[in-house]
N, C-alpha and C positions, 0 to 999 in steps of 0.2 A: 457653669453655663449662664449665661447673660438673661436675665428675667427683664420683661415688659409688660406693662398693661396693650398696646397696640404695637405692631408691626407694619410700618408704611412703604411699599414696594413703590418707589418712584418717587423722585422730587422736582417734579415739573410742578405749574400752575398747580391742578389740584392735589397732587401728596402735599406741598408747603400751605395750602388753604387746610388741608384736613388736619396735617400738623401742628398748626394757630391753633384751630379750635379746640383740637385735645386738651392742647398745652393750657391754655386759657381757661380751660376748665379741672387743670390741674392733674390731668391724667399723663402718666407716663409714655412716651412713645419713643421705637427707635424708626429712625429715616432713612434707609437704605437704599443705597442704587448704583445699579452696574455700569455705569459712566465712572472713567477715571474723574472726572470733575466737571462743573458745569462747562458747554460748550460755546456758549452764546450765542445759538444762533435760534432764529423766531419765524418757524411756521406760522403762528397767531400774529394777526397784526391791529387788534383793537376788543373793546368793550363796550356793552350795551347798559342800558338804561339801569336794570333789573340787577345784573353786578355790580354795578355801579353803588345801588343803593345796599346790598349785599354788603357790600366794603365797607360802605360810611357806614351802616349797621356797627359794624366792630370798630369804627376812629381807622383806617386804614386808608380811605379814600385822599384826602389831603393832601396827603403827601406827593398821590399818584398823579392826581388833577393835572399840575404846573407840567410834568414831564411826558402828558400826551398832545397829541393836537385834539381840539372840537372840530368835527365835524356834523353839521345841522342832518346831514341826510344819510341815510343809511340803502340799501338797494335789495329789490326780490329780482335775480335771475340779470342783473346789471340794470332793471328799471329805478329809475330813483324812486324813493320814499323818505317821506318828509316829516321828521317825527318833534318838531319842532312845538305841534299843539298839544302833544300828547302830555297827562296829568302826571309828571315826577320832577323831581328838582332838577334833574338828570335828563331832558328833549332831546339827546345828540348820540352820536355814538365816539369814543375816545380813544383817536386810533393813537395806540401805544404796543411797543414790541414785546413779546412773550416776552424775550430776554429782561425787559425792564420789571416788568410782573414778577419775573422768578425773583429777578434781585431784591427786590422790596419784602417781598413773601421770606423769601431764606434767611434776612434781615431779620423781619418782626420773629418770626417763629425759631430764629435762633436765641433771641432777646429773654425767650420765654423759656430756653433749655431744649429745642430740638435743632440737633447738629446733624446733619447729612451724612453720611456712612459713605463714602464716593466706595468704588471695587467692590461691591458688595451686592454681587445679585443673587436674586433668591433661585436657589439651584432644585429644592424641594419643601415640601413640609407634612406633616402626621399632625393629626387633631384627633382629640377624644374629646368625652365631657367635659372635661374642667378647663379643656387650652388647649394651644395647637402652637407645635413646636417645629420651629422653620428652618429651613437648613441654608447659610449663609455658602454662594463659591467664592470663587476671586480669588487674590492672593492671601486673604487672611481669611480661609474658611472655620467657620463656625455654625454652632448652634443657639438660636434666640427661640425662650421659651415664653407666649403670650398668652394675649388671653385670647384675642382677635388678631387675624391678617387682614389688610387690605392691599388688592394690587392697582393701584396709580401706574402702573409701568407700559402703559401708550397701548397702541394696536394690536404689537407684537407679543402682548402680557406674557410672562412666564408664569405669572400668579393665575390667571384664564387658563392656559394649559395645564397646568398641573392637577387643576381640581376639575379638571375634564368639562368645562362647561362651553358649550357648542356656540360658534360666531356665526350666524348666519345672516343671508341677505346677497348682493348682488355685484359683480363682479364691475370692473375699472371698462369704463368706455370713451373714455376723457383723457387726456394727460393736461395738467396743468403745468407749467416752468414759472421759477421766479428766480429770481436773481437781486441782491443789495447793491447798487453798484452808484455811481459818480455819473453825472451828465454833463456832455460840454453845451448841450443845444437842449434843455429842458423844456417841456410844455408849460404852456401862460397861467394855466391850472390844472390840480391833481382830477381824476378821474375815472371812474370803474366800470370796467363792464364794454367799451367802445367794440361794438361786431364787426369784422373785417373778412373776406374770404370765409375759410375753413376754422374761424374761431375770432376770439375776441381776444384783447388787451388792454391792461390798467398801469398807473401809473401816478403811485402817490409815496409824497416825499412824509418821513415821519420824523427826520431829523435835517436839521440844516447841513446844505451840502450832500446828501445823497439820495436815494429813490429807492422804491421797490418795482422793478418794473417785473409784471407779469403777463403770459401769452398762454394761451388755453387752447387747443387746439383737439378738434372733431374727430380728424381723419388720424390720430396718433395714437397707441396706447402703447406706453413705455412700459417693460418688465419691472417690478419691485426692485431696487438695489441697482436698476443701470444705471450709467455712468454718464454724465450730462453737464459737458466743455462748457466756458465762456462763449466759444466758438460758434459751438451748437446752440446757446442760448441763443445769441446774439442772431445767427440764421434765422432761425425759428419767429422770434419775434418780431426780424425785419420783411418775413415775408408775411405775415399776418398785419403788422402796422404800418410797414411801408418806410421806417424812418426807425432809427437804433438812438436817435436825440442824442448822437455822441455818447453811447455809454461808455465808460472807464471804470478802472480799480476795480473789480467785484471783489465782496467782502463774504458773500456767502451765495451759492447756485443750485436749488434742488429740484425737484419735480415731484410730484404728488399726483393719483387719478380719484377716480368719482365711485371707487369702492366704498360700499354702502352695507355696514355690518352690525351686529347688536349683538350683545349677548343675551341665551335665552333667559340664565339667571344672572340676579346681580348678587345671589348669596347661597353656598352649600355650606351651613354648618354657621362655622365661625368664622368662614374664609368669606369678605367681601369684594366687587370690583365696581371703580368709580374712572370719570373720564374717558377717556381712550379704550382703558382696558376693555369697557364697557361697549362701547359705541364709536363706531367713525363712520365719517362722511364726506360728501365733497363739502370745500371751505364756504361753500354758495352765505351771503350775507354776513358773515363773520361769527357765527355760532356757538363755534370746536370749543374755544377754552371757556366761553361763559358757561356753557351746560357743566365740562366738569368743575369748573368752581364751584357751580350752584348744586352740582354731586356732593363734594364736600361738606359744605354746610348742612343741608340737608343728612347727611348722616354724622356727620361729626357730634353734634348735640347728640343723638339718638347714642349713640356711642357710651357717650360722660352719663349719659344718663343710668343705662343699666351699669357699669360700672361703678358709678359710684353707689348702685341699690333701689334708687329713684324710681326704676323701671321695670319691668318685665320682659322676657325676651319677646315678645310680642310686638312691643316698641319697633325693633329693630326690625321686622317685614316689613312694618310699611318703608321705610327706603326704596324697597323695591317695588312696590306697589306705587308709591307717588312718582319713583322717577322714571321707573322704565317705561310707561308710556309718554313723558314727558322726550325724552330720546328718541324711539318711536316717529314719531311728531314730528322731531329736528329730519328723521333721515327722509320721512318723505316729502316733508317741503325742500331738501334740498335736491331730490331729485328729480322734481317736479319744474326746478331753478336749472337744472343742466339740463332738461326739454326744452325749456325757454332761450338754450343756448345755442343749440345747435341750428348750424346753417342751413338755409334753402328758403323759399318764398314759403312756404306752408308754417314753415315758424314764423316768419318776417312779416305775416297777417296776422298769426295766434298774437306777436310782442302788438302789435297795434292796435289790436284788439284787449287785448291785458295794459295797455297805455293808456285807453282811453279807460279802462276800469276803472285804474288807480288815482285816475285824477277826481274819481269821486269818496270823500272823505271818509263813508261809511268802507269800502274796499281797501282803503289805504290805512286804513285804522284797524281792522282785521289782520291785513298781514305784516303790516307795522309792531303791532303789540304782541302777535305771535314769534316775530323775530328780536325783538325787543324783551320777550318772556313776559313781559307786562301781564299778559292775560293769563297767566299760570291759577290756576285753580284747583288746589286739590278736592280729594272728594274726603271732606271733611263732617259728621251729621251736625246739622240746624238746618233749620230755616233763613237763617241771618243772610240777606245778602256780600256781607263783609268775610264770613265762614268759607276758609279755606283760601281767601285770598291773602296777596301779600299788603300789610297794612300800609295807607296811605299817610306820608309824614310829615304829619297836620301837625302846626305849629299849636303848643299848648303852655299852658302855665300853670308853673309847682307853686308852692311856700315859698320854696326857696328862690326861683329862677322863672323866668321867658325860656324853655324850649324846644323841642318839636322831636315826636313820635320816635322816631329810627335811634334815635339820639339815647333812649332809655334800655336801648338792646347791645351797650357798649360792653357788656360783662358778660354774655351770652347765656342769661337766665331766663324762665321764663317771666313777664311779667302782667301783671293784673292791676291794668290801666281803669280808673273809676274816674268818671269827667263827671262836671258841671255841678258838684253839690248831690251825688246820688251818695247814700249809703254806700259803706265797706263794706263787704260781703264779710258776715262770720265765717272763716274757714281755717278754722285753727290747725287742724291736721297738716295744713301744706304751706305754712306761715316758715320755716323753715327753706323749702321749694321753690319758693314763687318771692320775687318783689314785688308788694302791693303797693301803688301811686296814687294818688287821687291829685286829680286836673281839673282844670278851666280849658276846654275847646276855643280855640282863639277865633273858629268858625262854626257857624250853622251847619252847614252842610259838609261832607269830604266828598270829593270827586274820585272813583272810581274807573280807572279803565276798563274802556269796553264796555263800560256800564251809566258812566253819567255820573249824577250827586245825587248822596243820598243825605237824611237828617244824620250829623255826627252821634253816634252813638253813647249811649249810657254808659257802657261799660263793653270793655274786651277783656281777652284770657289770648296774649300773644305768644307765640311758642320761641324761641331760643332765632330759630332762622326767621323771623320779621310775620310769619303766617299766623291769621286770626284761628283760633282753634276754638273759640267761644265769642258769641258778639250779642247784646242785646240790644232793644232801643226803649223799655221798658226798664223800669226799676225794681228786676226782679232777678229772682238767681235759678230761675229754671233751666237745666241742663248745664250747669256750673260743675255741680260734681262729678256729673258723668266725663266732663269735658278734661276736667284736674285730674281724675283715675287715668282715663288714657294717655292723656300725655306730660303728664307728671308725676305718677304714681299712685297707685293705691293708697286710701288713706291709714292702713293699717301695717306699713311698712315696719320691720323692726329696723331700727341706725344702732343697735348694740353690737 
């Protein structure tokens, strides 16, 4: 029987982000998934601020930059939002195709030893104390015995169903259509959200020479799995737009509705679910794959860490404490975004009335940084305003080098950043655990969304995914150790 440290049901966006991180931390994983091979096609059509910085976190970003477009404005409910003042190196949203995402992700995380298992979907599995042993179908059935499951495996999870945990929330009142296709008569510029009749339509190009043209419509709600022509696109959208702008060639045609579901847990046992499995939504603002990448990360660390002894199982609840509200969140601003959609004059005052909101900075800044994830705050204990937040990546200076915060989270440990000439904290027990740094703040202050500038801090204690888990602005080490036991370990850990 085939031994693992993790079992990864899925290799979309986030099974290949959870697979890095394993990998990157040296833990074993197998990647499995019931697609004969990838398909290329990209329900997700872009990236926010918050992944963005997530990526460069781990040296990943770079690469991805060059192969998306920048877009300055992002949109709630098709209103634009302008995320252009907002505090990250990152003001834009980067529209790029799942597809490109997967390939880059299945790239690195192959680089690091996780190969995809294509025919390989998870048909069952049995957990006791020490592991949970998963039962491979497909054409080469097998059994893989681990230590943890996780199911990446979309909406439809087999890893959700098997460990019986309830999807709940609200049924499709929406059909969405999109289609990849060629334009002979393209529009002068891409744009989201335009209300027409019984629905609205977008139309932005992410690659030269073709489009995404999409049509959302009110009065429709397509079955799961129907079947949805060129033909029938093409209908559909020209009676909602008016104009088919010459479409040609489609390369890819689906439909999706405004099904709004969560799971109640994200963990029975050893068995966890991340992404999709966990949560879906209508696509309102671009959200779907940044939550589950930011799923990933967020547990991946928590993951390396009990396994490698670092942790306690203890650790590993908060995943679902930090993120399942955080999903939550995404599904009812997104429904609140298909309110904003539908036709008749009583919406068509609520959007003019929500236009005139958003052009004031404090309202656009709210729901900017909540679509942006910007504003994520765990409920971490201090008093620190920095605590619980994702750290801001203030350029700083080592011995050795010029530079800047996120940059020191390329190995996914955690680290113990000491700025300006403060004392190194004696903390010999987790000298092993933790990289300690000591800095020069190239600024006074760090700017904080949603929150302003505060004095750059003395000292932080950053966890693995970019979040302050300790911050001082005093030259002291009160609540340091309590900070390092939770999410680093006990200081009386045996490594024998």
């Amino acid at each position: 029987m085939e031994t693992t440290d993790v079992v990864i049901a899925g290799a979309g966006p986030t099974g290949l982000m959870l697979a890095y991180e394993l990998r990157l931390a040296g833990v074993d994983v197998a990647l499995v998934d019931g697609l004969a091979a990838r398909t290329g096609e990209s329900r997700a059509g872009g990236i926010h601020a918050r992944t963005m910085e997530m990526l460069d976190q781990r040296g990943l970003l770079d690469e991805l930059l060059p192969l998306g477009r920048v877009m300055q404005a992002g949109h709630f409910g098709g209103l634009p939002l302008d995320f252009s003042d907002f505090h990250t190196r990152y003001p834009f949203m980067l529209a790029i195709l799942q597809s490109v995402i997967e390939r880059e992700l299945d790239r690195h995380a192959t680089e690091l030893g996780a190969v995809v298992q294509w025919d390989s979907p998870v048909a069952g599995f049995h957990q006791d104390a020490a592991g949970v042993e998963v039962e491979i179908g497909g054409p080469n059935p097998r059994r893989i015995r681990a230590a943890y499951l996780v199911g990446c495996d979309g909406g439809r999870s087999a890893v959700r169903k098997l460990a019986g945990i309830d999807y709940v929330g609200t049924d499709a009142t929406v059909t969405g259509m999109l289609a990849d296709v060629e334009l002979a008569d393209p529009p002068a510029q891409p744009f989201f959200g335009h209300r027409a009749g019984a629905g609205d339509f977008s139309a932005v190009q992410f690659e030269p020479g073709w489009y995404r043209l999409v049509v959302q419509r009110h009065d429709v709600v397509l079955e799961r799995g129907a079947e949805l022509s060129f033909e029938d696109f093409r209908a559909n959208f020209t009676e909602i737009a008016g104009t088919d702008f010459g479409m040609h060639s489609p390369r890819w045609i689906s439909h999706y509705g405004d099904a709004a579901r969560q799971a109640d847990r994200y963990r029975v046992g050893r068995v966890f679910l991340a992404g999709d499995a966990a949560h879906i939504h209508y696509p309102a603002g671009g959200q779907g794959q940044n939550l589950g990448l930011q799923d990933a990360m967020n547990l991946g660390w928590k993951l390396a860490a009990t396994l490698r002894g670092n942790a306690s199982d203890e650790l590993l609840d908060t995943y679902e404490s930090e993120r399942h509200p955080i999903a939550a969140r995404v599904l009812h601003n997104t429904r609140a975004q298909t309110a904003l959609g539908r036709p008749g004059p009583h919406t068509d005052a609520l959007r003019d009335i929500m236009s005139d909101l958003i052009d004031m900075d404090q309202v656009r800044h709210r729901l900017g940084l909540m679509i942006t994830a910007l504003d994520i705050r765990y409920d971490i204990k201090g008093e620190h305003p920095l605590i619980g937040r994702r750290v801001p990546d203030a350029d700083i200076g080592t011995a050795d080098s010029e530079t800047r915060v996120h940059a020191l989270l390329r190995a996914g440990r955690p680290v113990l950043l000491v700025l300006n000439g403060n004392d190194v904290p004696a903390v010999p027990e987790w000298r092993d655990r933790v990289e300690i740094i000591s800095a020069a703040s190239r600024a006074e202050h760090w700017s904080i969304p949603g929150l302003g500038e505060i004095p750059a801090p003395a000292a932080v204690l950053l966890r693995p995914d970019g979040y302050v888990a300790w911050a001082t602005e005093e030259p002291t080490t009160a609540g340091l150790t309590e900070a390092l036991t939770t999410w680093v370990g006990a200081a009386d850990l045996d490594f024998t």
